[in-house]
N, C-alpha and C positions, 0 to 999 in steps of 0.2 A: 578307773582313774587312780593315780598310785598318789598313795599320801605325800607330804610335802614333810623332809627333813632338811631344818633348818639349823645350820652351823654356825656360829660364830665364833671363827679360830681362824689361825694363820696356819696350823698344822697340815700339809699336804699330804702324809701317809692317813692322819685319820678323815682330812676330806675325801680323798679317793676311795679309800673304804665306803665310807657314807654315800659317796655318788654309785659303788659297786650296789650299794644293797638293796636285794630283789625284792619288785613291789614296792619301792616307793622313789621317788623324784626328790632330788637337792639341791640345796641351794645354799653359797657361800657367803656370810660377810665377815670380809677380811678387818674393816675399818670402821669404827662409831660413821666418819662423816660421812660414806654411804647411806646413811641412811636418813639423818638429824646432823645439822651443825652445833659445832661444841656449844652447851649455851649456860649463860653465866645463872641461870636460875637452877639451884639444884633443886635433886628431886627430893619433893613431900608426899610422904604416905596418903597418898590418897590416890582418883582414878584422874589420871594426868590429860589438861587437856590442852596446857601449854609449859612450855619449859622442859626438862628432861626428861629423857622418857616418851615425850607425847607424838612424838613422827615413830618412832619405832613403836608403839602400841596402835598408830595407824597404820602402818605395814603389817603387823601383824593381821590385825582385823581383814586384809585385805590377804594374807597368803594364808591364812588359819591352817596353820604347820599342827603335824602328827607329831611334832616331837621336837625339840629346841635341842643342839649339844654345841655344849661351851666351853672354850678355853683358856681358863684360868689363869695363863701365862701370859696369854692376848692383851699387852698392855695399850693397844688401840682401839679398844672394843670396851667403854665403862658399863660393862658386866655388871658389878654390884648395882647399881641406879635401874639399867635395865630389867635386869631379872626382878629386882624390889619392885618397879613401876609395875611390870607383868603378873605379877600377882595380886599385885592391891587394885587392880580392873576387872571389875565383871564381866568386861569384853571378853577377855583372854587371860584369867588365872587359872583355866580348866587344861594348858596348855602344858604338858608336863614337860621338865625342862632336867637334865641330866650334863653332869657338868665334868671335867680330866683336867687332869696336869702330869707334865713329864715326871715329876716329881712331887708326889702328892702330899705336903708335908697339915700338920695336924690342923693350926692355923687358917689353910685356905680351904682346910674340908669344913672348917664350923663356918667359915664367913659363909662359904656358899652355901651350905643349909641355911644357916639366918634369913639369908635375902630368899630362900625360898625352892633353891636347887631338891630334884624329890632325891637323888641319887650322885654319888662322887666317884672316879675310880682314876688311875693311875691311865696312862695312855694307852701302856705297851696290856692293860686287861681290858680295856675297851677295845682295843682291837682284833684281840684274842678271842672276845664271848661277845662282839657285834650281835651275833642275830639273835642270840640271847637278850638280850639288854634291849633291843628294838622290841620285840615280842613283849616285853614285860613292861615296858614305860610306853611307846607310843599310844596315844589316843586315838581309835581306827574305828569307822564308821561301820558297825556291819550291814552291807549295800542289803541284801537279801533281805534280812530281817522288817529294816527296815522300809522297804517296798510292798514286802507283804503287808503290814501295819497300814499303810498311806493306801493298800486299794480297800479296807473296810470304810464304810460311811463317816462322816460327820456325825459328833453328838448332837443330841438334840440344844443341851448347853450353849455348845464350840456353833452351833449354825444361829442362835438367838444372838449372842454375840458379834457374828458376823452381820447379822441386819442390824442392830445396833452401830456396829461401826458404822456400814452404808451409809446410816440417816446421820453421821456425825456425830452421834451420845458416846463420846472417846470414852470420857471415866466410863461409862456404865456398860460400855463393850470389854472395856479391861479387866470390868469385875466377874464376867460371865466369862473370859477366856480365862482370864485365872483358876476359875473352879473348874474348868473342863479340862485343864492341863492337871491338876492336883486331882483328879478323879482317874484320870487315865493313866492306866500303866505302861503302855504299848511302847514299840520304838517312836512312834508314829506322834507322841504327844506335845514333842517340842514343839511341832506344830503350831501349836495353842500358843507357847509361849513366845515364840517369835512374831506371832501376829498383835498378841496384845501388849508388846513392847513397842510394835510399828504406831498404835493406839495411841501409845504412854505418851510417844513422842511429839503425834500431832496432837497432844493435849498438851503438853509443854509448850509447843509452837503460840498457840492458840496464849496463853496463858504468859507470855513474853521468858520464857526458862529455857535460855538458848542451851544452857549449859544441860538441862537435864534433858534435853532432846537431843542433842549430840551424843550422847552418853545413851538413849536407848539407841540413837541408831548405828553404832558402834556394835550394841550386845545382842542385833537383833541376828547379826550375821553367823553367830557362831549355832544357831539356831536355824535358819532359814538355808543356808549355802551347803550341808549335806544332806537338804531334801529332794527329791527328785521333782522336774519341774511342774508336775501336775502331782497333790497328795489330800487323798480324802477329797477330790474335786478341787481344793482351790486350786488356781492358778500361781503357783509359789512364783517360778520364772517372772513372771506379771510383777507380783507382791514386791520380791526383790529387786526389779527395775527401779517401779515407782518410789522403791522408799531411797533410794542410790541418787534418784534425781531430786530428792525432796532433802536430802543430806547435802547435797552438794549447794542448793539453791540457798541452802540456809547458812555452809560455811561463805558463801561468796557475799551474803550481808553479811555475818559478822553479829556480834551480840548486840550493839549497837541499832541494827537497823533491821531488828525480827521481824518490828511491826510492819515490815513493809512485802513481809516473806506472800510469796502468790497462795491465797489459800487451794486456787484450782490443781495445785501440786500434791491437795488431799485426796488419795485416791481410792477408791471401794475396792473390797478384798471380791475379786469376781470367782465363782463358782461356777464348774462346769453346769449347765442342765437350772443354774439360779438366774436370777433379772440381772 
């Protein structure tokens, strides 16, 4: 599956490039309002979950791009807000983001470090050293690696935890997947931590914290969506269903009406060969 390079520029010589570059898939936004309508709240340093920023930090969560390139020039695209929002989210500040202008004068290479750009370069060197600059900034899952990782077993930890969730003890599952993710070094670990973020959030639910259950089920994706659909026996495919439809159930009440959220939407993390 080829990673996702995500542009936001008007520039056609360097979209076409980006679309040419082998092994991975692109994707264009020409205009802020594809994405978010202009909105009068600007953005606060924090993990945005209404006002600016917060439809493009849900799009992101949802294409979780290899790589972000920006065009500084792009005066329909509010770059500073986005990229700032993008960083200050645990969803997606792991998201590295590399930024041009035809004309790269001093001034828009420090703004766009400020708000968070990992790298600046002039157009006509961006297009020149492409697969260089790809290789070195994008974020790429190594499939192999991490497959070998997901066919060894379950911790003893990461499987006590998993019965914990089952029986519904969210905190006290999240505290045993937390050490089994901080124990393990494999590729194979985020595992742990995707599952007891899905934990956090029906503990949040439970607990009326619309805001902090959103916000894990936002951070659970960039964790969960490059696992393969079966890893160390759970059922990820499953995992990542049930918690899509326990997000979505929860944005369609609203903060307002958690308490009215279906708890049967709490669903057990199922292991192959487990009850």
């Amino acid at each position: 599956m080829a990673a996702l390079l995500l542009g936001l520029l008007m520039d056609e010589a360097v979209a076409r490039a980006l679309a040419q570059a082998e092994g991975f898939a692109f994707k264009q936004v020409k205009k802020g309002d594809e994405i978010e309508p202009p909105s009068p709240t600007h953005f606060m340093p924090s993990e945005p979950l209404t006002g600016q920023g917060a439809g493009f930090i849900a799009h992101l969560v949802e294409w979780q791009p290899a790589l972000i390139v920006v065009e500084l020039d792009n005066v329909a695209i509010p770059w500073e807000g986005w990229i700032a929002a993008l960083k200050s989210s645990a969803a997606t500040r792991r998201i590295p983001v590399v930024a041009f202008s035809a004309r790269l004068g001093a001034d828009q290479k420090i703004r766009a470090q400020e708000v968070g750009c990992e790298a600046t370069f002039t157009a006509d060197f961006l297009l020149k050293n492409l697969t260089g600059i790809l290789q070195q900034h994008a974020r790429l899952t190594h499939l192999a690696e991490t497959e070998n990782a997901c066919a060894q077993p379950l911790s003893a930890l990461a499987q006590a935890g998993i019965d914990l969730h089952n029986r519904g003890e969210y905190f006290e599952a999240h505290e045993l997947l937390e050490r089994a993710w901080n124990e393990d070094a494999s590729a194979a670990r985020e595992l742990y931590r995707g599952l007891l973020q899905v934990s956090v959030a029906y503990l949040h639910i439970e607990r009326g914290n619309y805001n902090g259950a959103l916000k894990m089920f936002l951070r659970m994706r960039q964790w969960l969506d490059p696992l393969p659909a079966v890893c160390r026996g759970v059922l990820v495919a499953q995992v990542r269903q049930d918690a899509r439809a326990a997000r979505a159930a929860l944005e369609a009440l609203g903060p307002n009406r958690i308490a009215e959220f279906d708890r049967r939407l709490f669903k057990p993390f199922l292991v192959t060969g487990g009850e």
